[in-house]
Structures are given as C-alpha cells and as structure tokens.
C-alpha positions in Angstrom: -16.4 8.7 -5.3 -19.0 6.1 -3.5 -21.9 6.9 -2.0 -22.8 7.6 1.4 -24.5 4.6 2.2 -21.1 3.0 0.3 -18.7 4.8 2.4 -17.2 2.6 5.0 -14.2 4.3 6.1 -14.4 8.6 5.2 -11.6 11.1 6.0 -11.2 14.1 5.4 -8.8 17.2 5.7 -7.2 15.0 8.8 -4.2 16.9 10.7 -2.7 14.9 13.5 0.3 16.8 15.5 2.2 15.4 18.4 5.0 17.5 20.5 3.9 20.2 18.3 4.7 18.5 14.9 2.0 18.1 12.0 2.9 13.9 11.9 -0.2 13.9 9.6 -1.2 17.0 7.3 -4.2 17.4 5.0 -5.1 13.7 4.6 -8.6 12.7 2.7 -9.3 9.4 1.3 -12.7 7.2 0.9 -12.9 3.4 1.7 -15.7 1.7 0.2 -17.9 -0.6 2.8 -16.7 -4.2 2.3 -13.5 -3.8 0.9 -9.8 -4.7 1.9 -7.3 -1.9 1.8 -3.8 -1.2 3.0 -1.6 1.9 4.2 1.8 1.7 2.8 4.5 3.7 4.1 7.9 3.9 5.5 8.9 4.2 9.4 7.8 7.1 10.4 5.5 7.6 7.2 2.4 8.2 9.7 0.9 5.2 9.0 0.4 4.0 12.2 -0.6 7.4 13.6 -3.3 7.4 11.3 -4.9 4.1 12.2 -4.3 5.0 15.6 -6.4 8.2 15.2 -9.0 6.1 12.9 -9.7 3.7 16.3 -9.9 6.6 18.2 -6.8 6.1 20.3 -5.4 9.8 19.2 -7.8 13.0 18.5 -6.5 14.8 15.6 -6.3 18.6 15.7 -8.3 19.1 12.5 -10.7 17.0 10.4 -13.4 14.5 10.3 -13.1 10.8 10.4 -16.1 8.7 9.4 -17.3 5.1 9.8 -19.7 3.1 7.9 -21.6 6.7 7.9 -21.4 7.5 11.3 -18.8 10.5 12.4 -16.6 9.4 14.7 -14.0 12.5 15.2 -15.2 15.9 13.9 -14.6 19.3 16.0 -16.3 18.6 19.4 -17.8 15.2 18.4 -14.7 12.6 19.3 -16.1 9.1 19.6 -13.9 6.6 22.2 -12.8 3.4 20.9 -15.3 1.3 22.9 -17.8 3.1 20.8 -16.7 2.8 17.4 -17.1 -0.6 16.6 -13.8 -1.3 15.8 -11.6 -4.6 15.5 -7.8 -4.6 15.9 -5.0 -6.9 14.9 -1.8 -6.0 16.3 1.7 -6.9 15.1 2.4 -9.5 18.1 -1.1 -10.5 18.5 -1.4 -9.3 22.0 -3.2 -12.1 23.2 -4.6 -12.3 26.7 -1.7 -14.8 28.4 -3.7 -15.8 31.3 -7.0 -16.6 29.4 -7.6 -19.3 27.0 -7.5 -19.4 23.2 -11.5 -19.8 23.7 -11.9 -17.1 26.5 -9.5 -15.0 24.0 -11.6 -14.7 21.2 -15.2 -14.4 23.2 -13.9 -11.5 24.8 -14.9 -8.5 22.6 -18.5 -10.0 23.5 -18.1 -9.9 26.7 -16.8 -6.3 27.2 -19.1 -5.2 24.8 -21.9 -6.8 26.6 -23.1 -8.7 23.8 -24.9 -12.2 23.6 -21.7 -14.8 23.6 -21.6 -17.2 21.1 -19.7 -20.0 22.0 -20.8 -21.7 18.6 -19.8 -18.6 16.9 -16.4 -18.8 18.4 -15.8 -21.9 17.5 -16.7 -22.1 14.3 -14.5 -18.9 13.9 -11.8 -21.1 15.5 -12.2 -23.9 13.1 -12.4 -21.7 9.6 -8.6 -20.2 11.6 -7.7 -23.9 11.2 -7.1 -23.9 15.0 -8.1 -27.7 16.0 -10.8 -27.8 18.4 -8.9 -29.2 21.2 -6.8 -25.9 21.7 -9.3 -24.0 22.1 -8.7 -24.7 26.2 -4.7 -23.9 25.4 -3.4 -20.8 25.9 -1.5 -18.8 23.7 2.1 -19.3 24.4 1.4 -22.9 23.3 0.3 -22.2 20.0 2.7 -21.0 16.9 3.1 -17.4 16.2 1.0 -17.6 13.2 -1.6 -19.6 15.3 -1.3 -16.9 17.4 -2.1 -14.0 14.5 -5.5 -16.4 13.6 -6.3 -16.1 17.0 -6.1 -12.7 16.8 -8.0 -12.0 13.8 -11.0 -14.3 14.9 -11.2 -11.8 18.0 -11.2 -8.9 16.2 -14.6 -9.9 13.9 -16.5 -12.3 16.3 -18.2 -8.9 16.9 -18.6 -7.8 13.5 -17.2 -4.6 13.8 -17.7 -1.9 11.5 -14.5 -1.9 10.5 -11.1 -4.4 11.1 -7.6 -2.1 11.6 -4.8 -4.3 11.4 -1.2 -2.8 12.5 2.0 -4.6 10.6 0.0 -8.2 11.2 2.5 -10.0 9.2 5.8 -8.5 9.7 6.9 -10.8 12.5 6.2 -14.0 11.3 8.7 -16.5 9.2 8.4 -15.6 5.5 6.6 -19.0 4.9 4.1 -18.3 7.2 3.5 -14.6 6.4 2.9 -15.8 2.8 0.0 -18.6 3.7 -1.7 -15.7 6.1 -1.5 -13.1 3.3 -3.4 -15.7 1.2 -5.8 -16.7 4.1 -6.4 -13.0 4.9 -7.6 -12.1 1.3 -10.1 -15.2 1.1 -11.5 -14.3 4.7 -12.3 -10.7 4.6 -13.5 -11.3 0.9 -15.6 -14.0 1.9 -17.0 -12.4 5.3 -17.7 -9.2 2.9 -15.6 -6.9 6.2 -14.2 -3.3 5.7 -10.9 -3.7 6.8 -7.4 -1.1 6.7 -4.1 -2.6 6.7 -0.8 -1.1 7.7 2.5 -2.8 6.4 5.7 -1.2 5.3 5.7 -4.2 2.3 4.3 -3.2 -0.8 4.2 -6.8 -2.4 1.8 -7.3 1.0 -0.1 -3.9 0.4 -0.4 -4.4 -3.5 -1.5 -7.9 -3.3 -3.9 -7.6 -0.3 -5.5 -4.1 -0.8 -8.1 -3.2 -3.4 -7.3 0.5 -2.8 -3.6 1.2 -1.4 -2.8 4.4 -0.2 0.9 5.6 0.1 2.1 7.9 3.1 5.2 9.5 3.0 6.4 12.6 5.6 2.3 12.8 7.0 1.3 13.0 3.3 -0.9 10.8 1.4 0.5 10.6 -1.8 -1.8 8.6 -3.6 -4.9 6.5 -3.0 -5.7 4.2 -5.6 -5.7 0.9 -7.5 -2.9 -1.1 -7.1 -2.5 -1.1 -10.8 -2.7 2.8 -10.9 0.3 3.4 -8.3 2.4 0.9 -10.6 1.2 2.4 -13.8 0.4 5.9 -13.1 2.2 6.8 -10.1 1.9 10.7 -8.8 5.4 10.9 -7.5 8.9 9.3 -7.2 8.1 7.9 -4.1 5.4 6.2 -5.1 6.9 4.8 -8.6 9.8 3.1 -6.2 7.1 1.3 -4.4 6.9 -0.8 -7.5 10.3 -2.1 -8.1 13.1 -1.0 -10.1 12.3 2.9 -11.6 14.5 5.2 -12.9 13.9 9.3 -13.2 15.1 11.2 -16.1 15.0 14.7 -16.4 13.2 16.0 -19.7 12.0 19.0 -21.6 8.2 18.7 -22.6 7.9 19.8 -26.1 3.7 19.9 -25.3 1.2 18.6 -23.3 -1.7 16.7 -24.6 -4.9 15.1 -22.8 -3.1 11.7 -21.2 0.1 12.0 -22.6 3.3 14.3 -23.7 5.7 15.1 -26.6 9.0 14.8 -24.8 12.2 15.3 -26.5 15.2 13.0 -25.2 18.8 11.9 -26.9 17.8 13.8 -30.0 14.3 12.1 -30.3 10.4 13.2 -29.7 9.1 10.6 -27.7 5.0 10.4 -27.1 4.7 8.9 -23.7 1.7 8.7 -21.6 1.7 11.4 -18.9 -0.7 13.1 -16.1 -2.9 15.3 -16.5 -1.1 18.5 -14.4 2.0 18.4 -16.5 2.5 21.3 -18.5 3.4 22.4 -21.9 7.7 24.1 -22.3 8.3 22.8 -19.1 10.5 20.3 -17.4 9.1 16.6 -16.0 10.2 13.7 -15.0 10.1 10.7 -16.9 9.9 7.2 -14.8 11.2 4.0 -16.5 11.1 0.3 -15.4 13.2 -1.9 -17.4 10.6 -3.4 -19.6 9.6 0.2 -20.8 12.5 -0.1 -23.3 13.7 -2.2 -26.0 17.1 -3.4 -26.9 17.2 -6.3 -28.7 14.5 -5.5 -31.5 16.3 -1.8 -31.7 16.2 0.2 -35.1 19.5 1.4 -36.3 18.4 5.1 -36.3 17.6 4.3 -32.6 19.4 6.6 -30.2 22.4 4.7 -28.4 23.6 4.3 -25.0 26.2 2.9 -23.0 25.9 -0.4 -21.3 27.7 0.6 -17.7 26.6 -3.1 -15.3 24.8 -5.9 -16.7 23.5 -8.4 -14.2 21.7 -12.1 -14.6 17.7 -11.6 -13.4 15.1 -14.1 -13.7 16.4 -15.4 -17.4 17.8 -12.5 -18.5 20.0 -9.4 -17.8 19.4 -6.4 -16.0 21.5 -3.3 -18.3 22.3 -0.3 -16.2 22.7 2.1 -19.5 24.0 5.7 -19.4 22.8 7.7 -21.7 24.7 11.0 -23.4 23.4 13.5 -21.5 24.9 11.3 -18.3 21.5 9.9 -17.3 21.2 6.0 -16.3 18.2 3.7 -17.3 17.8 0.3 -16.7 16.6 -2.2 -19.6 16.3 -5.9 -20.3 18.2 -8.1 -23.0 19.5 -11.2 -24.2 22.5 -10.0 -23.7 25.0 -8.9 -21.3 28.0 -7.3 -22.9 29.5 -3.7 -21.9 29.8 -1.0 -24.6 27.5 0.8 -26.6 23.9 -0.5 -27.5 21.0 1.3 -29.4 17.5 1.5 -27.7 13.6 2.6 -28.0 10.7 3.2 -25.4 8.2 0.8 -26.1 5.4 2.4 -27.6 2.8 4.1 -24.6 5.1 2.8 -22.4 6.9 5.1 -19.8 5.0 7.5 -17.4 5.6 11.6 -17.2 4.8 13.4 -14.0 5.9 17.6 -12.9 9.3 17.6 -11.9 10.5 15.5 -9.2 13.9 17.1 -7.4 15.1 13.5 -6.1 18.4 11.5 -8.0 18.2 7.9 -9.1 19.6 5.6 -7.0 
C-alpha cells in the first residue's frame, strides 16, 4: 500500500445509506497521488454514490474519506465541497449557458477567490483544441465533445486536489468518445492529476485507469490492475467484465500456494488459482476461449461436444458441452458440430471459492 504522503485519494470502511438502505457497505481502497483510475460498475452498482460522497455532496454514515492527506469525511469532521479542492466533469458537461466558453472555464477561480489567469485559461483552451476565437462563444455553439473539453479545462484550471469525472464519455458519438478517451489519458498523464472515473464501460475503465475498481450491489469487489481483474479476477462478476468467461463447477483435489489440482472430465488439471481456495472443496473454474486448445489436441485428450460455432475475428467461436453437461467456449480452425477433443493450456485458466451464479 503507498505511503501517506503518496496517498491521493484514502477510503476506508465507507457505509453510505439512503431511505434507510446500505447503497454502499464496507468500501476501502487507496489511490495513489498522480494517478488516473476508474469506478466500474453497473446501474445502480453505487458508483455514482460513491463519488458523490468523495466530493462531499452526500455524508456517509460510517467511515473516513481522505484527500491528498487531508480528511475530508470522518465522524464529526465532514468537509463541504467548496473546501475540498475538488474538480468535476459531469456526463452533459453542465456548462454555464449564459456565460462564455472563456467566462466558463475561469470560473472555479473566481468562486474560489483565486488570482484569474486569463493566460492560464487560454492556454488550457488551446491544449482542448478549442480555437481561440470561441473562446467569446458560448456553449450551445460548440460540439458536444467541444463541450466535454470545455468541461475538463474548468475542472483543473484550479488544480484541484483531485478531478471526479461522472460517465464523461457516455453521451458522446462513438467516434468522438474514442478520440476523448485517448486525449484524457495523455492529459491527466502529462499534467501528473489524481483523477477517479465513473463509467459503466469496461474497455473505457480498463484502458483509462491504472487501478480499476469494480462495484457491484454497494460492494467493491476488487481494486486493482487492469491486468489483475482480467487475469486474476476475485469473482464472477468481475471475470465478465473482461469478455467472454465461462464458470464450471469443480472438485479441488488440493490446494497449493497460487494454484490447484482440480479434477475435470476424468483429468487432474494444475491451474493457477487464489490464494483462499481450499483443499476437498468445490470452486469455480473461469475460462475464456483462448484458455483451451483444440486444434493441437492429444488423442488421450478428454472430448466434448461442439453445440454452436460462430465466425469471430478469423476464426470460430465453439460453444462445447462437456459430459458432465457443462459449456465452455474455445477457438479453432474449424467450425463443424460433433464431438472434438480438448486441453487447457498449460497455467492457463483461473480458480476462485465457489461462485453460485450459471453461465450465460
């Protein structure tokens, strides 16, 4: 875990309720200063809620919510959001209609009572790739992704502490939501600003975020890498996030440091596997596609039935069902129905405790 001095963004044991409902529970997770990370969750997930309650907009029942050092929200001590020395980017921008693109973006300065820097602005302005002469405009003649630039040179003109930005992409054109996700990572890099992302896309989250944390039913259920939720996940929900998964149900034969013996269609299979999972119990086993082998198969390898087979990026996509009745997907060369012997790749696959959800 970082440092103190390293710690932009601290929470811990965070319980939010609303209308007497827990829509956060037991939430702890440390941002390091400087770094870009993103909240990934469903509607509903308490994503939102918790950024909310990071700017200071909700006070949680329980916990303590830290920035760049300083507690904001602990017991007694509750922080407005004037005083945390915050930026936001909202989902529509939220732009000031009646001032201009200019007035727009200097305004955190003035409300703060800071020095305005006109020079500041515009430069800000410029780097947004705003031309100089709409700086007078105001907003409702610029684009929507414009608009979203606009937005984010407001929110660090003041350099905050700490940039919260609520779904900022998900109501722009694809196009333009893809040139903003690549000018969002080069500007928050570059300007070296703790910022906390909320999107509902993990290809946004897992491309953007150095950390990632996924919120499911006011649960964190992981806050990591992005390569560790893909690779390691800690639960079904999270192995989804990563693309096509499939769950099968497995005895474990025994449980070593980072991996288990699992035995599955008449084979022991080592597979690499979390650290809680326990000897002469059941887990689940989650497998992508490129987990297991077809083509290259042994003849002693266990068979399957081929049940769909679908063209994907050069190849096919098998939906197999296995003996037992469990379905896996795999890729091949080829795409005929019937019976076809497989392997997992060696260390491929991941084993976690048992997860009571069905593929699908």
């Amino acid at each position: 875990m970082p440092s103190e001095l390293s710690e932009g963004l601290q929470i811990q044991s965070l319980r939010v309720e609303l209308g007497g409902r827990a829509v956060l529970a037991d939430v702890n997770l440390c941002q390091e200063t400087g770094t870009y990370a993103c909240l990934l969750g469903e509607s509903g997930s308490g994503k939102s809620t918790l950024l909310a309650t990071i700017a200071g907009l909700i006070r949680p029942q329980q916990g303590k919510v830290s920035i760049h050092g300083q507690v904001v929200s602990k017991d007694k001590t509750f922080l407005p959001p004037e005083r945390r020395e915050i930026g936001m980017v909202f989902q529509d921008a939220a732009l000031w209609p009646h001032m201009s693109i200019l007035d727009n973006v200097l305004y955190p300065l003035r409300a703060r009572r800071l020095a305005v820097e006109k020079s500041r602005a515009m430069a800000l302005l410029e780097r947004m790739a705003i031309p100089t002469a709409a700086a007078r405009r105001r907003p409702h003649e610029l684009s929507g992704g414009q608009q979203q630039r606009v937005a984010i040179a407001r929110a660090i003109i003041a350099k905050p502490r700490i940039v919260l930005l609520d779904e900022p992409l998900s109501a722009l054109d694809h196009g333009v939501r893809e040139n903003l996700r690549e000018f969002l990572h080069g500007l928050f890099a570059e300007e070296g600003i703790t910022a906390l992302h909320v999107t509902h896309d993990p290809g946004e989250a897992f491309y953007l975020g150095r950390r990632v944390g996924v919120l499911n039913g006011g649960h964190l259920e992981q806050w990591d890498t992005p390569e560790r939720l893909y690779q390691q996940p800690a639960s079904l929900v999270v192995a989804r996030l990563g693309g096509s998964v499939r769950a099968i149900q497995v005895p474990v034969l025994e449980s070593r440091d980072k991996e288990a013996v699992l035995q599955w269609e008449g084979q022991r299979w080592t597979v690499p596997a979390a650290s809680e999972l326990q000897s002469a119990s059941q887990a689940t086993l989650l497998l992508r596609p490129s987990d297991l082998e077809l083509d290259e198969a042994p003849t002693a390898a266990p068979e399957a039935q081929v049940r769909h087979a679908h063209w994907h990026d050069g190849q096919y996509l098998l939906t197999l069902q296995a003996s037992d009745g469990q379905e896996f997907l795999a890729y091949s060369r080829q795409g005929d129905l019937g019976p076809r012997r497989w392997q997992l790749r060696r260390g491929q696959g991941w084993c976690i405790p048992l997860q009571s959800s069905a593929n699908h």
